[in-house]
N, C-alpha and C positions, 0 to 999 in steps of 0.2 A: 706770173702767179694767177692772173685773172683769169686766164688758157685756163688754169688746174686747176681751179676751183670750178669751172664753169663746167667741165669734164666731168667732173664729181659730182656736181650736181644731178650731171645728167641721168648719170652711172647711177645715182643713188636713187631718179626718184622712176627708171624703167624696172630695178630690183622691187622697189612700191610696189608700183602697179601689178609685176609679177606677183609679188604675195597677197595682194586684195582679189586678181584673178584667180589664184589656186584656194584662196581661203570662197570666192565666194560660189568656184565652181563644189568645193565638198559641202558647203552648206546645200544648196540646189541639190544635189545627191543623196543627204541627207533629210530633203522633205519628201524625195520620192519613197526612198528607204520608208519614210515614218506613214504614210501614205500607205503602202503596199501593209505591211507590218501592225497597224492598227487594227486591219481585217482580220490578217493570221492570228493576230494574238489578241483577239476582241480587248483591243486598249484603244478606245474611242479618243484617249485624250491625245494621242498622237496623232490622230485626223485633226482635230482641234489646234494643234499647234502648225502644221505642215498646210493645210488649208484652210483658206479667206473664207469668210462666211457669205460672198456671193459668189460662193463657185456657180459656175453652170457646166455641168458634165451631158455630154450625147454622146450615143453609140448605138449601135447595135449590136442583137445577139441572135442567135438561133434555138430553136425549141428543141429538146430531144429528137432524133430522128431526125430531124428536116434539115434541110439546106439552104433554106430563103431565110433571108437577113430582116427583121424588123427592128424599129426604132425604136429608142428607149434615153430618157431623160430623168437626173437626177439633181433633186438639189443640196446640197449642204445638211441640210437636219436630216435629209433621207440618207446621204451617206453616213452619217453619225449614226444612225440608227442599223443600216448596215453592218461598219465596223461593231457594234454590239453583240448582233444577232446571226453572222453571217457561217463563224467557224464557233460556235456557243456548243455543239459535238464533237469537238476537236477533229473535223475529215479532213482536214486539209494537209496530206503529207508534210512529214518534217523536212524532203528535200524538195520540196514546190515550187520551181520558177521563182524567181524574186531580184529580178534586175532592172538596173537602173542604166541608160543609155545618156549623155550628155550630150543635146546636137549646138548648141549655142547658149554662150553668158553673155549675155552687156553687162552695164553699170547698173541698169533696171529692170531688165529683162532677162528673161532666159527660155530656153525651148530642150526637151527632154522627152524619151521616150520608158515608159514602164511596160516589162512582161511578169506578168503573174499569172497565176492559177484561171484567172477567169476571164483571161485576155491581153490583149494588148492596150497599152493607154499612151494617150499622145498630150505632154501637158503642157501647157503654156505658164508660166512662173512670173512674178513679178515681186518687187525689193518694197514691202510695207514698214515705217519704224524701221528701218535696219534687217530685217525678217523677210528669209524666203517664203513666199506661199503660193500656193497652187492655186490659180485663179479660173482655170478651164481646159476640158478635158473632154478631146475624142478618141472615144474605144470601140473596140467590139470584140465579138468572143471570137475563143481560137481559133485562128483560119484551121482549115482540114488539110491535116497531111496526104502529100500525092499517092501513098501508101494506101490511107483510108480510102479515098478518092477512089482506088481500082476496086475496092471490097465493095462498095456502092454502087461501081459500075456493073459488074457481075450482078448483083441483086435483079439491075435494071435487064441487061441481058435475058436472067431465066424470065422476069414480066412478060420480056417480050419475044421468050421461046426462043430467040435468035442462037444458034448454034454458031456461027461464026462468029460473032462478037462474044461469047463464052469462049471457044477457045484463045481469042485471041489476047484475053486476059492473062491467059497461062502461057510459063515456058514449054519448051516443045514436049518435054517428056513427064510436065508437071500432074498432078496427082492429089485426090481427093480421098479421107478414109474416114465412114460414117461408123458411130459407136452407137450402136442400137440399144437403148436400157428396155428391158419389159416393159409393160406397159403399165405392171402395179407397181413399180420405180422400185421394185426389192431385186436382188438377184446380180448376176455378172452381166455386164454387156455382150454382144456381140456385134461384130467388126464384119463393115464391107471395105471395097478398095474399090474407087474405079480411075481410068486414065483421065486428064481433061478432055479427050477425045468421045470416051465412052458416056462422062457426062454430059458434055454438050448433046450427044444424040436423045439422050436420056429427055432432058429436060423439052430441045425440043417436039419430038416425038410423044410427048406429052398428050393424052387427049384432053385431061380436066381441065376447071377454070382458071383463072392468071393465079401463077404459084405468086405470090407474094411475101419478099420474106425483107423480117426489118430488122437493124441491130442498131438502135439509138443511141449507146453508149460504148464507144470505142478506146481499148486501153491501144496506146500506138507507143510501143519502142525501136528507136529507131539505131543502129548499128551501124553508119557507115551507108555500104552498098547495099546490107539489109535491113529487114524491118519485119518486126512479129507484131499482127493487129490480132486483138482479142474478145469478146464481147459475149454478154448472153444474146439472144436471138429468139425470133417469133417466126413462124410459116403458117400462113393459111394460104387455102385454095379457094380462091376467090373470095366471098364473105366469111368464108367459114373456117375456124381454126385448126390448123392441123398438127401442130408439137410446137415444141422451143426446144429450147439448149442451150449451148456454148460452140460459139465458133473460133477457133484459133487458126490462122493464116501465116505463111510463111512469105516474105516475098522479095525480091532480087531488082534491085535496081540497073536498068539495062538504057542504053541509047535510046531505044523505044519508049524509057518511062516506068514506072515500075509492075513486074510483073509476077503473078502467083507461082511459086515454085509447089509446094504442097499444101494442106488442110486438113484438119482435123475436125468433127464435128460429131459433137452427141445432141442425138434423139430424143428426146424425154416426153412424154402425154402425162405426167404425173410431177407434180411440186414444180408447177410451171410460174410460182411466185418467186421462185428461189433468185436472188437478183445476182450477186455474183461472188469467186471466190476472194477469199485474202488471201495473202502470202505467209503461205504453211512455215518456211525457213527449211528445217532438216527435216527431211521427210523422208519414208520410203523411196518414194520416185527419186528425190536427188542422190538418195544411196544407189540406186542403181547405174547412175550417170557414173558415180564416182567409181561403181564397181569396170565399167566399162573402162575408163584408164588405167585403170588397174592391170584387168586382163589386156591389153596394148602392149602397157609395160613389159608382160608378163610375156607378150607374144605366144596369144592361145587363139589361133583363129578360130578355131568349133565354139568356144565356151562366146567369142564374139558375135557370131554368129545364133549361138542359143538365146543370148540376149535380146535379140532384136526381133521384133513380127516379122514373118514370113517373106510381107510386100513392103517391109518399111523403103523408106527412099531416103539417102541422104543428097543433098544438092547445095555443092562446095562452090564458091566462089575463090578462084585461085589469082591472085596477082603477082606478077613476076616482082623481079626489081625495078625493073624501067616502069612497073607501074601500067603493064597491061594485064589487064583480066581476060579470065575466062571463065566458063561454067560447068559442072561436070555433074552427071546426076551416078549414084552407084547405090547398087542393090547391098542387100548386109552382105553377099556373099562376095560381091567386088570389094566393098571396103575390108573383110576380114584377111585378102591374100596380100595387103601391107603386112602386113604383120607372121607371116608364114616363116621367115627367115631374119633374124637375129643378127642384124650388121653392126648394130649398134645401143648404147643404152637412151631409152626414149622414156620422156615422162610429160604426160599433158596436166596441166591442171588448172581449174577454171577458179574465179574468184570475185565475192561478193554478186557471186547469182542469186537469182531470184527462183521461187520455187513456189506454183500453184495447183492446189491441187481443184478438179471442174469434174466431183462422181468417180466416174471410170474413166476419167483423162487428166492426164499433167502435162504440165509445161516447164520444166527447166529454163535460163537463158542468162547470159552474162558473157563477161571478156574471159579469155582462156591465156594462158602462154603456154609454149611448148618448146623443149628442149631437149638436145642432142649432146649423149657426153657432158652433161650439165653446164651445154652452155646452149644461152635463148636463142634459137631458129628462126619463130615467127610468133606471130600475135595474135588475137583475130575473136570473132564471136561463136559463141555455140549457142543454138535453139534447141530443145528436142521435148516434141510431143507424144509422151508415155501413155500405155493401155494399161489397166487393170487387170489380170487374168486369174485366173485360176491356181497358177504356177507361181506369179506374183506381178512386178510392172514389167515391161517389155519396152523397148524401144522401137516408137515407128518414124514417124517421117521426121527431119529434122534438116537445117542448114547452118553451115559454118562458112566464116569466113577465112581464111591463108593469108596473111598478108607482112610477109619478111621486114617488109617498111615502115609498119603500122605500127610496131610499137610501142607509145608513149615514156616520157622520163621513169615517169613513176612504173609504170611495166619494168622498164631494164633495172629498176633499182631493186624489187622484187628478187632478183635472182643473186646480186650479188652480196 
């Protein structure tokens, strides 16, 4: 009897421990939650319960534009006062980063990581009164995506006129299309195209001063194997200024690292305060995208073709099954001769895209599926950077990803 008692004992008090461990890892989870949450929802009294009043937080952050890391310290009343003041305009997206990482509980301790909006936080916890609290905290802002990283490099490149390290940011057959506005900012754009090849001569054959061009504020979405970086932009030649814009890049994640597939950029000398666009929702532009699966469906290669700019470029990233890629780049009048002959019923269609409109340029981009005889084939992203014309939008350069494996649950449930 003493065996069995002794057993039960045991038995009952590691079941304990398990539930003081589960219960005091969600408390820990729940001060980072309140922590993060206090900012977003300027409810300061949630900083006040989640953190000790000698916190001491350090980190670093970076300045617009720049890339060097400086230091930065905060105490307790200045987070308070943060939490008040920080989202008091409500910018802070409603889907904004907001996770809690748990790397270690003790009995009195514990260690966790937070990603938010403004960085990464690394927070050391300790058991006050019964009460998790954040006792100390290093952060810094958001590392740079290797994405951003090549759009940066590039900048440096045209500084330093280097034609080979320009092209060597681009895929082999990758591609640049400048949307020139008048220069009294009224009127339709007009459209150059050149190769990455033709630009690297371009740029270094230059005779002016260092082109210097900066885009401080980078939207980066990332897809997998691609990634569409976005941003307004400044150009001067040497001191002296010469437009802005909007830049929109396309780009392909390759062994090499990641690399420019195509570009989109307008020109602007007039409402060069304009900082950037929002997300239109149902727009013209995304009517056109939609119009494009339509005629797919519909299998009308002309009218596919009519759609699209002249030089637009599509550049598909294709993965088999086994899960090798390749890359393929196709003019409108390549990609329209899918579609020439009728073997089967085809229907693409994209969902919870995003839609910007930047003057005389858009941006489409989101998950697609796509299906055969109504049943799902493959999965994957679409980009597609639209012109404004005359006629109306026009599709130019753009990338998708093919990916038969990619699907997610929630994709396959979509269809059935």
């Amino acid at each position: 009897m003493k065996t069995i008692f002794a057993a039960f004992l045991a038995v009952f008090s590691l079941f304990a421990a398990s539930n003081a461990q589960t219960a005091d890892e969600e408390a820990v989870k729940q001060a980072g939650l309140d922590y993060i949450e206090s900012i977003y929802n300027v409810n300061p009294a949630l900083a006040e319960r989640s953190v000790h009043p000698e916190l001491v937080k350090r980190g670093f952050f970076t300045k617009k534009g720049e890339n060097v890391y400086l230091p930065h310290s905060m105490t307790f009343s200045e987070l308070i006062n943060v939490a008040k003041t920080y989202n008091k305009n409500g910018s802070i997206a409603k889907d904004a980063p907001k996770k809690v990482e748990i790397f270690e509980v003790s009995d009195q301790t514990a260690s966790a990581k937070v990603t938010a909006v403004w960085g990464i936080d690394y927070l050391h916890l300790a058991k006050y009164e019964g009460k998790w609290k954040i006792i100390n905290i290093l952060w810094q802002s958001p590392p740079k995506h290797p994405a951003a990283a090549t759009v940066d490099r590039l900048f440096d490149a045209m500084k330093a006129k280097d034609a080979d390290a320009i092209r060597e940011l681009f895929l082999p057959n990758g591609q640049l299309t400048a949307v020139d506005k008048p220069k009294t900012g009224e009127g339709l754009s007009t459209f150059r195209n050149f190769s990455a090849d033709t630009f690297a001569k371009m740029i270094a054959g230059s005779s002016a001063g260092e082109l210097i061009e900066k885009m401080p504020e980078k939207d980066v979405r990332v897809y997998g194997d691609a990634a569409v970086v976005t941003g307004r932009y400044t150009f001067n030649v040497g001191e002296k200024f010469s437009h802005c814009g909007t830049n929109a890049f396309h780009l392909i994640k390759t062994g090499a690292g990641w690399k420019i597939a195509n570009g989109t950029s307008t020109l602007e000398t007039a409402k060069c305060d304009f900082k950037f666009a929002v997300e239109t929702g149902q727009t013209e532009a995304l009517s056109t995208v939609k119009e494009l699966f339509l005629l797919m469906t519909a299998h009308k290669p002309a009218e596919i073709i009519a759609l699209h700019m002249p030089e637009s470029q599509l550049t598909a990233v294709i993965k088999d099954r086994e899960g090798k890629s390749r890359i393929e780049n196709l003019s409108r009048e390549a990609f329209s001769k899918f579609f020439e002959t009728k073997r089967a019923e085809i229907s693409e269609k994209m969902y919870d895209e995003k839609s910007y409109i930047f003057g005389d340029m858009a941006i489409v981009d989101g998950r697609y599926l796509f299906t055969v005889d109504g049943k799902l084939q493959h999965c994957g992203m679409n980009s597609f950077h639209l012109l404004r014309t005359a006629q109306g939008w026009k599709l130019g350069n753009s990338i998708s990803t093919i990916e038969p494996n990619g699907c997610t649950e929630a994709e396959k449930a979509m269809i059935k």
